[in-house]
C-alpha positions, 0 to 999 in steps of 0.5 A: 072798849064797851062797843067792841065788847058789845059788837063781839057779842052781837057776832056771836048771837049773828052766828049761833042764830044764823049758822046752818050747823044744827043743834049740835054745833049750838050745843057746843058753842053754848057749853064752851061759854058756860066753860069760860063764864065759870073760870074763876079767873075770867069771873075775877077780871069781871069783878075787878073791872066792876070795881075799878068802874065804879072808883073812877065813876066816883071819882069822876063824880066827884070832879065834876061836881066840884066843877058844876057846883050848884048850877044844876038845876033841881030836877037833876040834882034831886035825879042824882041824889036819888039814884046815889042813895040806891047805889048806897043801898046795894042796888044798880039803876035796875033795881038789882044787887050789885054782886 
């Protein structure tokens, strides 16, 4: 899903910059994005897929760390913990909120 999501949106920049339609065009096609990205459904189906991620990569965290154990080398495991207590912290893997 991720790669066709990043493949339309590659399509979508392919067009508004190659197309020969003018600004007009452009305009257009960038106020019916904005149209769609302030719907209140699509930015509710954003977030609950937000949050079902994040359960299932904390659940898969979990497993795998039942799994693996203490077989990891320190360097991972300090990488790891490091970037939990951030997520912990109200901030992704670029220093932002997660809002």
């Amino acid at each position: 899903m991720r790669y066709r999501l990043a493949f339309i949106a590659g399509l979508a920049c392919g067009y508004v910059l190659g197309t020969r339609a003018g600004r007009e065009r452009y305009e257009q096609l960038k106020k019916s994005v904005r149209e769609v990205s302030q719907n209140p459904a699509v930015r509710n189906a954003a977030e609950s897929a937000a949050q079902t991620g994040r359960e299932v990569a904390g659940k898969a965290y979990q497993s795998v760390s039942a799994v693996v154990g203490d077989r990891v080398p320190d360097s991972v495991a300090h990488r790891v913990r490091s970037l939990r207590e951030r997520s912990q912290n109200g901030q992704d893997d670029w220093g932002t909120s997660n809002t």
